[in-house]
MIFINU-852227 format. One record per residue (C-alpha): residue in one letter; z, x, y. Coordinates in pm, whole numbers, padded with zeros to 5 digits, always signed. Last residue first. Example, Ala and Ser with C-alpha at 12.3 -4.5 7.8 and 13.67 -1.06 7.14 Angstrom:
<rs>
S+00714+01367-00106A+00780+01230-00450
</rs>
This chain:
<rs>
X-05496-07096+03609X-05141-07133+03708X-05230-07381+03914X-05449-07590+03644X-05154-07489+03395X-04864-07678+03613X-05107-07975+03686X-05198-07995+03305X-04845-07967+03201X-04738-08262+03440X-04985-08481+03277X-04878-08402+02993X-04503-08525+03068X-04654-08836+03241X-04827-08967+02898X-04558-08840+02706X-04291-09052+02904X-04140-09051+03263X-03775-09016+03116X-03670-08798+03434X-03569-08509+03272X-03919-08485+03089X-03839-08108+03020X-04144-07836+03038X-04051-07496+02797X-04143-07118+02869X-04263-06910+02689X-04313-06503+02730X-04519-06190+02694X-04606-06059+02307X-04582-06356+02062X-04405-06536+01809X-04064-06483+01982X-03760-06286+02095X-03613-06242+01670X-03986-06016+01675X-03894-05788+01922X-04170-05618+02024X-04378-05964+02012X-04662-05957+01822X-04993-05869+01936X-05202-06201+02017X-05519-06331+01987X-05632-06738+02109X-05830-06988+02038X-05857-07317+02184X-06151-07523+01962X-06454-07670+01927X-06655-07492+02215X-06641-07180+02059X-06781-06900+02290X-06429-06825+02408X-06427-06683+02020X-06568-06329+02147X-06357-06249+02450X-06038-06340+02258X-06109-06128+01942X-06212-05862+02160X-05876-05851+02359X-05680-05850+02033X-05899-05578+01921X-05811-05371+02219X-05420-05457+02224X-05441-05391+01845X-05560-05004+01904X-05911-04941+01801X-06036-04991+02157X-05736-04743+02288X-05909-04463+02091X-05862-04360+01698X-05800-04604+01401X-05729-04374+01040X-05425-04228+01136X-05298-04596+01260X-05353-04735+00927X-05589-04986+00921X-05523-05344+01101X-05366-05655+00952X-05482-05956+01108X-05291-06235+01066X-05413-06571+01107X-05322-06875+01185X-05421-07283+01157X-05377-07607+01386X-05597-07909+01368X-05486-08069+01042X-05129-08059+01119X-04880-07832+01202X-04753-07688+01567X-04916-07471+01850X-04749-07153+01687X-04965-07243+01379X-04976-07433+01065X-05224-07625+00881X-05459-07407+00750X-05334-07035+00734X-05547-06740+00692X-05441-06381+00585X-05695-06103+00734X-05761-05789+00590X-05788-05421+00676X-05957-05439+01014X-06038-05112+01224X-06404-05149+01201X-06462-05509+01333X-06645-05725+01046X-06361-05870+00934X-06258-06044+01243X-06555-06230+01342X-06662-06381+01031X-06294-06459+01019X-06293-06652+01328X-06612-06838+01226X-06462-06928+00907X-06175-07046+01091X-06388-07270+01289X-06546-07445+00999X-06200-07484+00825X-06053-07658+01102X-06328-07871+01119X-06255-07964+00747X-05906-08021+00811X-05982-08277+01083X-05942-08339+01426X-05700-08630+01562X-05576-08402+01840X-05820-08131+01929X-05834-07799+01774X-05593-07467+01771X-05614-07172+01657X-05369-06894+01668X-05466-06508+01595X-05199-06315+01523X-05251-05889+01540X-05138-05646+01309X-05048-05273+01336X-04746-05293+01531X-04963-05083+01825X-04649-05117+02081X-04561-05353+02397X-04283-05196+02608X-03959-05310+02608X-03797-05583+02872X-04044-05520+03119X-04118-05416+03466X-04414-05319+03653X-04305-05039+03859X-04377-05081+04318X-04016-05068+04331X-04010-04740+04166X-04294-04587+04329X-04136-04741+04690X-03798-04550+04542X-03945-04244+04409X-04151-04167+04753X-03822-04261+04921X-03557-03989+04735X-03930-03715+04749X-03889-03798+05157X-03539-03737+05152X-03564-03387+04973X-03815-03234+05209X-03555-03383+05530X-03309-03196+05373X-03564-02900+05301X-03588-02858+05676X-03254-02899+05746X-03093-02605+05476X-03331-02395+05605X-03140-02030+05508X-02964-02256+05177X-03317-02283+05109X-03363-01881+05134X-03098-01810+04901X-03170-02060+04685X-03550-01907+04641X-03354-01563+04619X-03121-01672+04302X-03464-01775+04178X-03581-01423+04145X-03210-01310+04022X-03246-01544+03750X-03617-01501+03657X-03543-01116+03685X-03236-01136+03445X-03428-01339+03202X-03688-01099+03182X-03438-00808+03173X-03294-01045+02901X-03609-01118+02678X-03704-00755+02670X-03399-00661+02531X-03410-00943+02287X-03748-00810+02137X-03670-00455+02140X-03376-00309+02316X-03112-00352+02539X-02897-00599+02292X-02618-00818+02472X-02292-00756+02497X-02100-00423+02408X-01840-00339+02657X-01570-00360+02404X-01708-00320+02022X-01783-00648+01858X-01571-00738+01533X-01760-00990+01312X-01756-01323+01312X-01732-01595+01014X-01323-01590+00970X-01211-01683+01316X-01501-01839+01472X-01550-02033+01187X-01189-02187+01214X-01227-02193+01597X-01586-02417+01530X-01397-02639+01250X-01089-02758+01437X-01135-02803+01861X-01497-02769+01867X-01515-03031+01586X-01329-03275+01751X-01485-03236+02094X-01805-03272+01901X-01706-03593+01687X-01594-03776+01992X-01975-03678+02152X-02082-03793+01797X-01883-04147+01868X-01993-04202+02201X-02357-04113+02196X-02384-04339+01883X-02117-04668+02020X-02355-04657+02312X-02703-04703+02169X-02526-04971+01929X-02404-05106+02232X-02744-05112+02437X-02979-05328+02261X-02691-05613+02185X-02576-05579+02592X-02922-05666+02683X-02922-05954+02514X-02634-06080+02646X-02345-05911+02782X-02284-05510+02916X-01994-05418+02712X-02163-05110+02529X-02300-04978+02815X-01966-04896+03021X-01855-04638+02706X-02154-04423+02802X-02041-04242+03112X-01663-04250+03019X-01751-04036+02720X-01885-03767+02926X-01600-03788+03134X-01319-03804+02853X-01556-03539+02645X-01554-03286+02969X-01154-03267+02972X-01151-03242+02618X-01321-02916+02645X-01177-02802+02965X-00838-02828+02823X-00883-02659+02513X-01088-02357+02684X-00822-02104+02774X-00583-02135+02482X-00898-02158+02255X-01013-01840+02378X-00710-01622+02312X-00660-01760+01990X-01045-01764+01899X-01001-01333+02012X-00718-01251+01807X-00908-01421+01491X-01211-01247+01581X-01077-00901+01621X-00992-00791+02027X-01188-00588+02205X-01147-00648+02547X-01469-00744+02715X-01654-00773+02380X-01416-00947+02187X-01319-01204+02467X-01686-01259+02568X-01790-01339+02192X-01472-01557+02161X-01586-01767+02499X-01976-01806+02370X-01876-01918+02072X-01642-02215+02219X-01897-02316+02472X-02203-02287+02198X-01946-02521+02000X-01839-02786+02299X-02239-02745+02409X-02378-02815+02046X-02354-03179+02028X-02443-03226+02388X-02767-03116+02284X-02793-03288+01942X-02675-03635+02153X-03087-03734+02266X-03205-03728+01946X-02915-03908+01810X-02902-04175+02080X-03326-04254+01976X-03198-04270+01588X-02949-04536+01747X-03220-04706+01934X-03508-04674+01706X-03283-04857+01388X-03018-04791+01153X-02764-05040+01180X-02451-05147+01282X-02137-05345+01132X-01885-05139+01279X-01769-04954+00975X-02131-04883+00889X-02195-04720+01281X-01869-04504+01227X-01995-04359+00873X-02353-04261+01050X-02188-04090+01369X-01962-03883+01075X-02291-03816+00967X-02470-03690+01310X-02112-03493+01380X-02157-03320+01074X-02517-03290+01068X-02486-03114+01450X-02136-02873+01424X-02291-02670+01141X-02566-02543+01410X-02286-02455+01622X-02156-02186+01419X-02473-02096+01330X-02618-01936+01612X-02320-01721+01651X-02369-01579+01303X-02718-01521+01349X-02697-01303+01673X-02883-01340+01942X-02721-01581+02181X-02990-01703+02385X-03267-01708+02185X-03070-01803+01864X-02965-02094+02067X-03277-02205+02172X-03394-02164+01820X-03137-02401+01686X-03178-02646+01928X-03524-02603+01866X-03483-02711+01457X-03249-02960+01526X-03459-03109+01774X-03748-03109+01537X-03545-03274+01250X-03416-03603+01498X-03824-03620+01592X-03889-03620+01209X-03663-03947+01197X-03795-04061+01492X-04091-04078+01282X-04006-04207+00990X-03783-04492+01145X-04142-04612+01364X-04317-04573+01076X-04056-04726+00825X-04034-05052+01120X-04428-05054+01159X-04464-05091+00781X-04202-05344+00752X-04448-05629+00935X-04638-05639+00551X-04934-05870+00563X-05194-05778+00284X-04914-05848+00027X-05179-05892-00292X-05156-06015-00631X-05446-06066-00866X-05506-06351-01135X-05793-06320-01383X-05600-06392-01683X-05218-06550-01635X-04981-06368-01506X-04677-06194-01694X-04740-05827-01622X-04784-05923-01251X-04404-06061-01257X-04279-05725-01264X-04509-05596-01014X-04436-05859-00806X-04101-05830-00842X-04122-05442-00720X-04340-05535-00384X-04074-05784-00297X-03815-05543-00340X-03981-05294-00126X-03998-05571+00136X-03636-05611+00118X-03538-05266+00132X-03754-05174+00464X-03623-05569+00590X-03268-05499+00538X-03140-05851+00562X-02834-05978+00825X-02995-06239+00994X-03188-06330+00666X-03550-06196+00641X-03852-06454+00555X-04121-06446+00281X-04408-06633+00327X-04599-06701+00000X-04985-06726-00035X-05215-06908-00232X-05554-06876-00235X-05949-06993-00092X-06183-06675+00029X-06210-06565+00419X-06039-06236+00377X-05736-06423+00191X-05667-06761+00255X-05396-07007+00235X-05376-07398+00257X-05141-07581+00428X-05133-07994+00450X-05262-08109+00102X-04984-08218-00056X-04863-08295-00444X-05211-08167-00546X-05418-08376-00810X-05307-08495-01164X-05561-08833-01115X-05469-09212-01064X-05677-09488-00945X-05511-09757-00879X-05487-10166-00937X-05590-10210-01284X-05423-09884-01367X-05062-09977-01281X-05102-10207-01548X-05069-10630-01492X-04948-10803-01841X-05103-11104-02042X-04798-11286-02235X-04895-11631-02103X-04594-11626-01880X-04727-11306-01679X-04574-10947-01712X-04619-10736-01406X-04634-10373-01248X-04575-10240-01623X-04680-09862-01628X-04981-09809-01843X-05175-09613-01607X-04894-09339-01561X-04914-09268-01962X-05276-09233-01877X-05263-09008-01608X-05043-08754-01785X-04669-08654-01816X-04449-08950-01811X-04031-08935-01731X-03842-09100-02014X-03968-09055-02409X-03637-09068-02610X-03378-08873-02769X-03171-09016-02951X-02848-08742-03044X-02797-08752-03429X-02507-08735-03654X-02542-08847-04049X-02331-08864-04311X-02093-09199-04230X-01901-09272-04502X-01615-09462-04335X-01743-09560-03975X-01720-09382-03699X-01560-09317-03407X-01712-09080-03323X-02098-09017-03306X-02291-09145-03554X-02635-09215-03358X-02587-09077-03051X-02740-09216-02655X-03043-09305-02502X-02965-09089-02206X-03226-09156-01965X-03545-08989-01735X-03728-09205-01537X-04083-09313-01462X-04048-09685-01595X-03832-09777-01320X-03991-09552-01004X-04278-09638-01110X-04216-10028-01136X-03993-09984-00811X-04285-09826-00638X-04611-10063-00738X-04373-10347-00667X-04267-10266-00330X-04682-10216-00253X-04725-10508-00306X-04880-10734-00550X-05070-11118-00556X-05320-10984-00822X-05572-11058-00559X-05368-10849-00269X-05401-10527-00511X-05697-10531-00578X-05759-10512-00237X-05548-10267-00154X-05667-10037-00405X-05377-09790-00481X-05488-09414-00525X-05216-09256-00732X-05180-08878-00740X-04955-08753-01009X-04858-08367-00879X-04936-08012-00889X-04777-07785-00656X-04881-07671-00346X-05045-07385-00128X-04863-07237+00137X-04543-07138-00027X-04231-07029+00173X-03992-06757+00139X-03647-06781+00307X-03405-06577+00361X-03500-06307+00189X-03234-06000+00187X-03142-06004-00231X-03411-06144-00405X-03335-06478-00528X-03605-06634-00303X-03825-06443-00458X-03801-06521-00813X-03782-06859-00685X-04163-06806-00558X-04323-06680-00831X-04266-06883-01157X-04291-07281-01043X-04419-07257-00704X-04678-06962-00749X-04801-07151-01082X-04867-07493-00893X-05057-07292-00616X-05284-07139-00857X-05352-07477-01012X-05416-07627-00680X-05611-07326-00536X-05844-07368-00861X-05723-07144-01186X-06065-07248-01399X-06268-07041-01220X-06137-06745-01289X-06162-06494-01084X-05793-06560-00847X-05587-06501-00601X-05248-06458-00525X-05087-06373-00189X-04773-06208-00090X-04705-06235+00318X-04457-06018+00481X-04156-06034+00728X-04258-06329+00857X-04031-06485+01187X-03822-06711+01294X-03535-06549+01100X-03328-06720+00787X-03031-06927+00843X-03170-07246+00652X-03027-07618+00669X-03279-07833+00433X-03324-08215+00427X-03408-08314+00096X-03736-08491+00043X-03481-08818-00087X-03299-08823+00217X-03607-08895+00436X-03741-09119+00183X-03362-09301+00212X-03451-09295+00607X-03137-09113+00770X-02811-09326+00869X-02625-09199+00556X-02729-08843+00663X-02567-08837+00989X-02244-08776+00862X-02388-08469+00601X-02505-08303+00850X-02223-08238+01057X-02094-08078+00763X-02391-07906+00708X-02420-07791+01056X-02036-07649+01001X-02111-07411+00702X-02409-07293+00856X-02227-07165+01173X-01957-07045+00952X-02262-06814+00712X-02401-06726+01061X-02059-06588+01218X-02132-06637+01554X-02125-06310+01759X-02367-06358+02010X-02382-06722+02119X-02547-06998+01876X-02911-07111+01885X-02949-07429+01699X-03278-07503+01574X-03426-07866+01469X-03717-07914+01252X-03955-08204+01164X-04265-08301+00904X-04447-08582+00901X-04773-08473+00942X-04770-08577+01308X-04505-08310+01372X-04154-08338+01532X-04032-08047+01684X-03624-07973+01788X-03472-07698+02002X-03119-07689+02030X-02887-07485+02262X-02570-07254+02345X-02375-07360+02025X-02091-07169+01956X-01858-07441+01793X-02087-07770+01720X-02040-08002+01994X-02336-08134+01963X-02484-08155+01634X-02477-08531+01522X-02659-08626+01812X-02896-08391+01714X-02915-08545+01368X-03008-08907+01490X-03262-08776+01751X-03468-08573+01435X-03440-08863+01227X-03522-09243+01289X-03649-09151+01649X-03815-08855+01657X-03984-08859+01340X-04122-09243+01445X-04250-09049+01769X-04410-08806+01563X-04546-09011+01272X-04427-09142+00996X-04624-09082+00627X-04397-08866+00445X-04060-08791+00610X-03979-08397+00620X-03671-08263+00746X-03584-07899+00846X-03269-07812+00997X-03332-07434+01125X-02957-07218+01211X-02917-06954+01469X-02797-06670+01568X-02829-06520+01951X-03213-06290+01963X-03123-05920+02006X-03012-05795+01618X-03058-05441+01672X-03421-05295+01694X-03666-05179+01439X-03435-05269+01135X-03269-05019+00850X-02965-05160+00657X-02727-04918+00650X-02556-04857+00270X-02731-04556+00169X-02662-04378+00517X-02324-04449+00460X-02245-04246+00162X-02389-03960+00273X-02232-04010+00636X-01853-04044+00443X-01970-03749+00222X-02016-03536+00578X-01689-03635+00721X-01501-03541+00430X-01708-03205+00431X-01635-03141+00789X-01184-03287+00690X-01182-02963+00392X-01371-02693+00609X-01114-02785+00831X-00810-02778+00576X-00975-02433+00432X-00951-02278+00823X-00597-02291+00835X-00426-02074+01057X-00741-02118+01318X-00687-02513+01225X-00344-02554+01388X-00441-02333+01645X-00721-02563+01766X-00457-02851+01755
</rs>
């Protein structure tokens, strides 16, 4: 083959630029994520019936669809919370390598028999089947000066013009509000209504009649009769608009022609459609929007689309209202890209030194400096056609691949130089001679090198998702290398050098004669140290076992981990309150938190949550997330979000009120809600709540 492309140097120029626009090309179309997809698919039921509590959620809903959902192809496991609001979810974890959009496909058809034996309220919420991630990618926030725009108004305006903008945006899974929308409040009297001899059946089928929308039909429509002129479509007053209209519904009309009005037995206001999760925004009242990735999302892209609808949409708002995304996970993702990214540009650059160094001569260094973008692009086209992405591990594999990159080429370089000089042959005499000698050995050390990473990408699990994209990079630019070495480097070598007299070699003067009688002493000098080992050969045996069992006991002795914790530049701080606590109380002690929190140095801002929280939702949960300062501007390991996590912990143990707790997120976020682990305690035995938290108060008083 390397002759082949020694005769014709233009057709390998011709396949290293293919292979260049094929990397160009697919670099654009990557998506960019911190890690590769670890965590196995999965797919979030979420069901919300108004008014029943947990148990009741369990039983008429939540138990009825899991039943419904085993046996579902690829499913590994369901996890299912019912919340005292009301509100329910189910997720199914499928293996590695479940289609999402066929997992989906088949939970709503499984769906869809169990929804006949749901709660009609249940069925009338809407029961949603979602495949976005676990976790936030960013929060958007709007606030407000004017007075007028209250958190109810605000949040009314977000639902209806903001956030389906968003969920349109190509990448979001899901985005969702916490605030609410405006709705027709109506505050029965039950004692009012027990004298009029009422219930509350008939307060809900008289709204539900007289609150409708209808077709009332055409006037002169065809058929017609002879001379008709006219064609109109009746339109009619259906669904009401205002508290009054909503006061005059019909609950009754008596015999003696007196009627009973909705508003002589309720009160009714435009108020909030719920009140469960509230938003806030360095301690003052707004609305805020979750947005969260799909499985397959670009979240760099994503949140930069975010930030552009918002823009767009900014020119539209009303007076006096601000946007903000004061939570933005991304940033530690383009960080982390950016600067393994620069790393990837600083090897080039001392690979490319080293080799000048050694080789002196410009044209020899650049032969196998071409080699490295080509075989880092074509690395780029493979990982698109296999579904990959660009993330720390496969930016990590280039990195580490630049030097094995450039060994087939230095190799090849290094042979013709030695040819020319020891016999004097022209460059294209010389890459024939060298090629026939080398061919062999080069694919020869590709297979084994090859061989060495190939076992990684079929490890299974988890593991295996980190490690095959990893593998597939060293694999494929190795691949690339031997290719290269065998077509473009011969077909340099061959028109690019110049003629070297026989017996010249390396310079004897100036700079890079200096460098080699150095280098020659260093070599001979430690030629003599091996000299004299080989001499003791025992003693340094014995040497050389001791340093094998000092790294073993040091090894074994190694906390492990599955990946280091990192400064992601936020921290989550969960609260959590008693059962049967109020909002208001939650309120109290999140103003304490945030009293806390925004006074520390190295805080940007802090987006608060009422209502929802790792611990569950209701009135006595709520979350925050603390978004730090740019990690140029925080210096020391106190600055860092481990230390302020730790702070934020030590200081709030002094509230009595309330369990409260600061993470750092999780380094993969698809693994969890928090740094460290979880773990889950199973009533096998069908003791009963009272007996299963019992159990978790033995299991934490040992633990503790």
């Amino acid at each position: 083959m390397a002759q082949f492309f020694i005769n014709r140097p233009i057709f390998a120029w011709v396949i290293a630029l293919f292979i260049l626009v094929m990397g160009g090309v697919a670099i654009t179309q990557l998506p960019i994520a911190q890690y590769p997809p670890v965590a196995p698919p999965s797919i979030v039921i979420s069901a919300s019936y108004p008014g029943a509590s947990a148990s009741t959620l369990e039983d008429s809903v939540i138990s009825v669809i899991e039943r419904e959902m085993n046996g579902s192809p690829g499913l590994i496991y369901m996890e299912s919370t019912s919340q005292a609001n009301g509100s329910g979810s189910i997720t199914l974890s499928f293996e590695a390598g479940t289609d999402p959009d066929l997992a989906q496909v088949d939970v709503q058809n499984r769906l869809a028999r169990a929804t006949p034996r749901l709660p009609s309220s249940v069925t009338q919420q809407g029961v949603r089947v979602d495949k976005a991630r676990n976790n936030f990618l960013l929060f958007t926030i709007l606030s407000s000066d004017d007075p007028n725009l209250d958190p109810v108004a605000l949040g009314d305006y977000a639902a209806r013009t903001v956030l389906p903008e968003l969920q349109r945006l190509p990448g979001v899974g899901q985005a969702q509000l916490f605030g609410t929308e405006r709705a027709m409040r109506i505050w029965v009297d039950p004692a009012k209504l027990v004298g009029f001899n009422l219930a509350m059946a008939d307060v809900t089928t008289a709204i539900r009649a007289q609150n409708a929308q209808v077709s009332a039909g055409t006037i002169g429509d065809l058929p017609n009769v002879g001379g008709q002129t006219i064609f109109a479509t009746v339109v009619v007053k259906g669904q009401l608009s205002n508290a009054e209209q909503f006061g005059n519904i019909v609950l009754r009309a008596n015999t003696d022609g007196s009627t009973v009005r909705l508003r002589d037995v309720a009160r009714i206001e435009l108020g909030a459609e719920g009140y469960a999760t509230s938003a806030r925004l360095n301690g003052k009242p707004s609305t805020g929007i979750g947005v969260q990735l799909s499985p397959t999302g670009n979240a760099l892209a994503t949140a930069q689309a975010v930030r552009t609808r918002m823009e767009e949409l900014s020119r539209f708002f009303p007076p006096g209202v601000q946007w903000a995304i004061p939570y933005d996970s991304s940033r530690f993702i383009d960080i982390s890209i950016r600067q393994v990214a620069e790393t990837l540009l600083e090897a080039v650059v001392l690979v490319f030194l080293v080799m000048f160094l050694f080789l002196q001569n410009i044209r020899y260094t650049i032969i196998p400096t071409i080699v490295v973008p080509v075989s880092l692009m074509g690395t780029f086209a493979v990982l698109l056609a296999m579904g990959f992405s660009i993330n720390v591990l496969t930016m990590f594999g280039m990195v580490l691949v630049i030097g094995i990159v450039v060994d087939d080429a230095i190799v090849v370089v290094e042979n013709v130089e030695r040819i020319m000089s020891e016999e004097g042959l022209s460059p294209l005499a010389a890459t024939r001679k060298a090629m026939g000698q080398i061919s062999g050995a080069i694919v020869g050390v590709t297979v084994v090198l090859v061989s060495v990473f190939v076992p990684l990408a079929f490890f299974a699990g988890s593991v295996g998702n980190i490690y095959r994209q990893f593998s597939a990079v060293m694999v494929t630019a190795i691949a690339f290398s031997a290719f290269l070495a065998l077509s473009l480097t011969p077909a340099l070598c061959a028109t690019l050098l110049k003629p070297v007299e026989a017996g010249h070699h390396h310079a004897k003067t100036g700079f890079f004669g200096w460098f080699n009688r150095g280098f020659s002493r260093t070599a001979k000098a430690y030629e003599g140290v091996v000299a004299r080992i080989l001499r003791r050969a025992a003693r340094y045996l014995v040497i050389y076992a001791a340093i094998i069992a000092a790294v073993a006991v040091l090894y074994s002795r190694l906390p492990t981990s599955f990946l280091p914790a990192e400064d992601q530049g936020y921290i989550i701080v969960n609260v959590q309150l008693p059962p049967g606590a109020t909002q208001n109380r939650t309120l109290d002690v999140m103003q304490q938190v945030e009293g806390f929190v925004l006074k520390q140095p190295e805080v940007q801002s802090m987006v608060s949550v009422l209502g929802f929280s790792f611990s569950g939702s209701g009135q006595n949960a709520a979350l925050a997330f603390v978004t730090l300062k740019d990690w140029s501007e925080r210096i020391g390991a106190g600055s860092s979000a481990q230390g302020l996590a730790g702070r934020v912990f030590g200081a709030m143990m002094s509230v009595r009120d309330a369990f409260i707790f600061a993470v750092s997120p999780p380094p993969i976020p698809e693994l969890g809600s928090a740094a460290g682990f979880s773990f889950r305690l199973q009533d096998r035995a069908g003791l009963g709540h009272d007996a299963l938290l019992a159990a978790r108060n033995q299991l934490l008083g040992m633990a503790s």
